[in-house]
N, C-alpha and C positions, 0 to 999 in steps of 0.2 A: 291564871294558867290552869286551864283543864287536865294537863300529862300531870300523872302520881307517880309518886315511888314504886316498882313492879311491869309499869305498864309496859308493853314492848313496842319500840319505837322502828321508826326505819330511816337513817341520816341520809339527808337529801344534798348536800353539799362537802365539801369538804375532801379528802385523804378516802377517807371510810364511806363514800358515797354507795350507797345502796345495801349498806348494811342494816341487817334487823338483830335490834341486841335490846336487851332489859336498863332499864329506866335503876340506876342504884339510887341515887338521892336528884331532889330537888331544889334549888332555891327562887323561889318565887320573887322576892324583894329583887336579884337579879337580872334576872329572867337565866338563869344556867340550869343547865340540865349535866349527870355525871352517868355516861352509859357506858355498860360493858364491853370494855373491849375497845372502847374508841377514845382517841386523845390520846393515845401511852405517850409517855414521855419518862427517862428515864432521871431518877434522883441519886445524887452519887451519896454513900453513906460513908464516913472516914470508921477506922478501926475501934472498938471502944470494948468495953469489956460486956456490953450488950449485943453487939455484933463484932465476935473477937475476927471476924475475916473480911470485912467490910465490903464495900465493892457498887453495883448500884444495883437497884433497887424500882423497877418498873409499874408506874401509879398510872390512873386514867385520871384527868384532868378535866374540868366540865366545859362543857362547848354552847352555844347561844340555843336556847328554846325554839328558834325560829327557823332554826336548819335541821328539825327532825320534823316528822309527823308519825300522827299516832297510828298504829299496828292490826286494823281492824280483824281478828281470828272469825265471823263471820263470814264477812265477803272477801276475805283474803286479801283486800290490798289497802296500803298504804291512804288515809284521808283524816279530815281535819274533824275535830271534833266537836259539836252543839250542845246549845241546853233548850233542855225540855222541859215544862212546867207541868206538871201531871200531878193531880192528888194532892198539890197544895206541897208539895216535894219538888227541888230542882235533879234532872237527872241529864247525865253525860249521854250523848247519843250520834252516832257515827255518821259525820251528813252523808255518804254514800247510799249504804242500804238502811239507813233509819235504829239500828239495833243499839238497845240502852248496854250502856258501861258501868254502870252504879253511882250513886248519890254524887253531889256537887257538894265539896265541903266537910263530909264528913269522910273519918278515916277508917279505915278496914279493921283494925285492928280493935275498934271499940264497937 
């Protein structure tokens, strides 16, 4: 799965159909994706001394990888995303107008 953590997606099916919202987590082994704003569903929480007023509690839920696509900020619309072998590096890249996305595989934060 090419979509990361961050990336901004646009759901193509569903409740939330044609919304564009941020990528929170992923689970690849699934294929799920947890995006903001889409899925709510509501968890009733009982009274405890942690939430002494209880009541519920409004979570997003992850939906299938295969009912977003990815957010291209380039050419502004919604397209699936490639790999590109360049330099001996695999690199993400927008099939619409061709524009790299960053490394395949490795994470941002390293």
């Amino acid at each position: 799965m090419l979509i990361r953590t961050g990336d901004t997606v646009e759901v193509q099916s569903g409740n939330s159909r044609g919304t564009r919202a941020r990528v929170l987590s992923v689970d690849s082994a699934n294929g799920k994706l947890v995006v903001e704003g889409v899925n709510r569903v509501y968890r009733h929480i009982k009274r405890s001394q942690k939430n002494p007023q209880g009541g519920r509690l409004s979570k997003e839920m992850p939906i299938d990888a295969s009912n977003v696509l990815f957010f291209c900020a380039a050419c502004g619309k919604p397209s699936r995303l490639g790999v590109s072998l360049t330099d001996g590096s695999k690199k993400r890249v927008c099939r619409k107008c061709g524009s790299e996305q960053g490394e395949v595989g490795r994470s941002r934060a390293g």
